[in-house]
Phi, psi and omega in degrees: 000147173302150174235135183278114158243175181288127141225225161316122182062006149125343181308149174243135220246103167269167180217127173293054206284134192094003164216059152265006168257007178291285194292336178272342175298326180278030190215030168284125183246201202268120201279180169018050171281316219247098194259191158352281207292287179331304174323301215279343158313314180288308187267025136296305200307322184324295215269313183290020148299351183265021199261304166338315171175167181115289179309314178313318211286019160275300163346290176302349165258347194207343164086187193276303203256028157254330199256350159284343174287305175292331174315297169339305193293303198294332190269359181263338178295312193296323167305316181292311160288323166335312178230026158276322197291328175284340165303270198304358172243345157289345188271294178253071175292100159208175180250029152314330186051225193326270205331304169319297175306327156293339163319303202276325191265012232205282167127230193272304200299334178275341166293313175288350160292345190256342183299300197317296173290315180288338188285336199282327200283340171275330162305303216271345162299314199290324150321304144344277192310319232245008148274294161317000154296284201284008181284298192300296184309336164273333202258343168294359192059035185275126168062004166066035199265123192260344171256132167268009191296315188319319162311286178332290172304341178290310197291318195275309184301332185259348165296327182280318150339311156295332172276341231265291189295348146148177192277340178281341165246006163308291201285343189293308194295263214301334185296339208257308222253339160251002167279333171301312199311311212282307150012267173307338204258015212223316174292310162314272209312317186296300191291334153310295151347339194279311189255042200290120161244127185297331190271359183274003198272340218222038214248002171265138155290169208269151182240073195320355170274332197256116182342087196070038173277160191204193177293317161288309161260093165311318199240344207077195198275307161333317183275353165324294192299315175306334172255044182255355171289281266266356185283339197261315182300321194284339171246009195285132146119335175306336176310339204250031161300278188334328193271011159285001185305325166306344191246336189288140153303147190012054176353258169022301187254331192283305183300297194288009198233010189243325172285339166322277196319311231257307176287007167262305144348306152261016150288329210265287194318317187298317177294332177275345169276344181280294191306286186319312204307299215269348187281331185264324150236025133141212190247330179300296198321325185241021159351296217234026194268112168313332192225041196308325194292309162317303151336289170319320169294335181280305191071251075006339207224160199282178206292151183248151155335325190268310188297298190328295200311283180352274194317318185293290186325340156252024159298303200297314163325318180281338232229313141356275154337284164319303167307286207293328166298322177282006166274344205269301197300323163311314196268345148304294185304323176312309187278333169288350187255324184309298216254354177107354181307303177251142186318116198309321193275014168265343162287020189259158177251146173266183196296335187258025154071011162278138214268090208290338206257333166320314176293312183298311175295312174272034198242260210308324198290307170310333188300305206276308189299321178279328158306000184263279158317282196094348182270083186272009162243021174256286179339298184284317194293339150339295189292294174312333166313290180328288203312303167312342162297292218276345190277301164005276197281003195249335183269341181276323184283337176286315172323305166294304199288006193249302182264311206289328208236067175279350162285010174283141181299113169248136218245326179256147149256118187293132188275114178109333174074236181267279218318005186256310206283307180329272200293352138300280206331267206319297186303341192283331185272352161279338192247002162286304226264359192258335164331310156300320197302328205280343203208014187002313181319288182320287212295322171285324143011251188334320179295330177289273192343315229260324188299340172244030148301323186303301191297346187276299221278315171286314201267351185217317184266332175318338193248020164227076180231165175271131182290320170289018184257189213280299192323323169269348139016296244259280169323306200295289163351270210302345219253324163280340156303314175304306175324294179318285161345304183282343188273000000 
């Protein structure tokens, strides 16, 4: 029989005892498939698909010097949590990621909240992604296909297939597959760059109505803010590195020196696919273009050598993107059923250390939501909800574990300390709330999903978690060393 104990704040924690070395064996994942190089191929692969399309549709709220200003705002949250989160995943390698670190600085409830928010933004991006797979694939005119569902379906069964057969050739396949993207985004910029007119950047019109508008804020200053999801795309999704720590060589180290790189790598993306994009036949062109980088190189005019190659590349971008987000969400739902949050048995691994079930179910469920819908930009606003609750609250837990715990061995340091973690925290809650100005429908969604995780969580799971697995461990720890401390 489970045996119950105490822990922090009162919760009744069960633990299996006398078979918890049972339960974490069928719950393993694969130690040291994953180094650097690799790592830092994952957290491209997360994101790069916004290079791609997405990131345009700002324009149309804030124009070039607005949607540059949030792209700013936004790449500076994200550098800043990038590396409040490597401090906290040099403390805690395991793959709860986001959910561990709020565990400890948080308690139970601030993990599951946050744990919560990262599962909706990894279902629900790769569901997203894998309708613009088949939008592209149609429009390339491939396989002669008139539906896209057979596409949906092609991708999730054979990616998964792929996480399946194991993680070390999983991240080798996605490491190959954003190096074509990142490629391709780099060859777009030079050829674009060829025809970059400057007076074009600033070429929408103006809405003389709108509060401090100009030639440059097209829309005002209000549309600066309306525009930080979209401002969001060149980086969502780096965040999900840490959750490879259980599978990485020397997490400790590994993890904070593969997260650098990848937001520096795709600060650098950002900037030259923005300039180029919009610099080569002005900005009014790709507003509202499904394929802004084709566009830009094309203009008017028919397909060149250069657009075509784009275009196939960002099949590849997308395809990128997708593999790595259902592996980030697997390894969300793993570590949340691992600890009792979610139903233990979606937490089991197959003989090749893979979490079969962690994969299949959001898998099938994203399948079914895009096959249903079709609304792959309802779907990512959805997703950019989930992320702004957890980078908030994952920039709140380095902050509390800094004053509450400043002697914990931190073997990395966030450069800036909590005043690094402080200015993600203030943007992400600016970037929470500008969601709504962009899609409310979405932002209330999210809000129903997230409101009966809750009611799962309050009414049932919270009084079954497991003590041994590491995060709550972990937690369990710090909490009796503080009891030690007052006595």
């Amino acid at each position: 029989m489970p045996a119950r104990t105490k822990q922090g704040g009162g919760t009744d924690t069960t633990a299996a005892a006398g078979t918890a070395d049972t339960y974490l064996e069928k719950r393993t994942l694969r130690r040291g498939s994953a180094g650097w190089l690799l790592l830092t191929g994952l957290g491209v692969a997360y994101v790069v698909s916004g290079d791609f399309s997405g990131w345009n549709y700002g324009l149309a709220e804030a124009g070039f010097g607005g949607l540059a200003i949030a792209a700013a705002l936004m790449g500076l949250m994200y550098t800043c949590m990038v590396f409040s989160l490597a401090e906290l995943a040099s403390i805690l390698p395991a793959a709860g990621g986001g959910y561990g670190f709020a565990r400890r600085a948080l308690g139970t409830w601030g993990g599951f909240l946050t744990g919560t928010a990262i599962l909706i933004e990894y279902v629900l991006a790769p569901a997203a992604i894998v309708i613009f797979i088949g939008d592209y694939v149609e429009s390339l005119n491939l396989f002669g296909l008139e539906s896209s569902w057979p596409v949906y379906l092609a991708c999730f069964g054979i990616f998964i297939g792929i996480h399946l057969w194991g993680v070390g050739e999983a991240l080798r396949f996605s490491f190959v597959v954003t190096g074509i993207a990142v490629a391709a985004l780099l060859i777009f910029a030079v050829g674009a760059f060829t025809e970059f007119d400057g007076g074009g950047l600033n070429d929408i019109p103006v809405d003389h109505d709108a509060l401090g508008a100009n030639s440059w804020l097209p829309f005002g200053l209000l549309g600066i803010w309306s525009a930080f999801p979209f401002g969001m795309w060149f980086f969502l999704g780096v965040e999900g590195v840490p959750l490879a720590a259980e599978e990485t060589k020397d997490p400790a180290r590994t993890l904070p020196k593969a997260m650098g790189l990848s937001i520096g790598v795709l600060l650098l993306l950002a900037v030259l696919t923005f300039l180029a994009a919009t610099g080569a036949h002005g900005s009014n062109a790709v507003l509202d273009a499904g394929n802004p980088l084709v566009t830009a190189l094309q203009g008017d005019g028919d397909p060149t050598a250069l657009s075509r190659f784009v275009n196939y590349a960002g099949l590849a971008g997308l395809v990128a993107s997708f593999f790595s987000l259902i592996y980030a969400g697997s390894r969300q739902l793993f570590a949340l059923s691992r600890a009792g949050y979610l139903p233990r048995f979606l937490s089991l691994t197959s003989r090749r250390k893979a979490p079969w079930l962690g994969l299949v179910v959001p898998g099938a469920l994203g399948f079914t939501l895009a096959a249903w819908s079709g609304d792959g930009a309802r779907m990512l606003n959805i997703a950019v909800f989930g992320a702004t609750i957890s980078y908030a609250l994952m920039s709140l837990s380095h902050i509390v574990l800094r004053r509450r715990e400043p002697d914990l061995p931190r073997p990395y340091r966030t450069p800036g300390g909590s005043v690094t973690s402080s200015v993600a925290f203030v943007l992400a809650c600016s970037a929470l709330v500008a969601t709504f100005l962009v899609d409310k429908e979405a932002a209330f969604i999210a809000l129903g999903v997230y409101a009966v995780a809750l009611a799962y969580f309050a009414l049932y799971s919270r009084h079954r978690l497991v003590a041994n697995a590491p995060e709550e461990e972990f937690a369990a720890l710090a909490a009796a060393e503080a009891e030690l401390d007052r006595d």
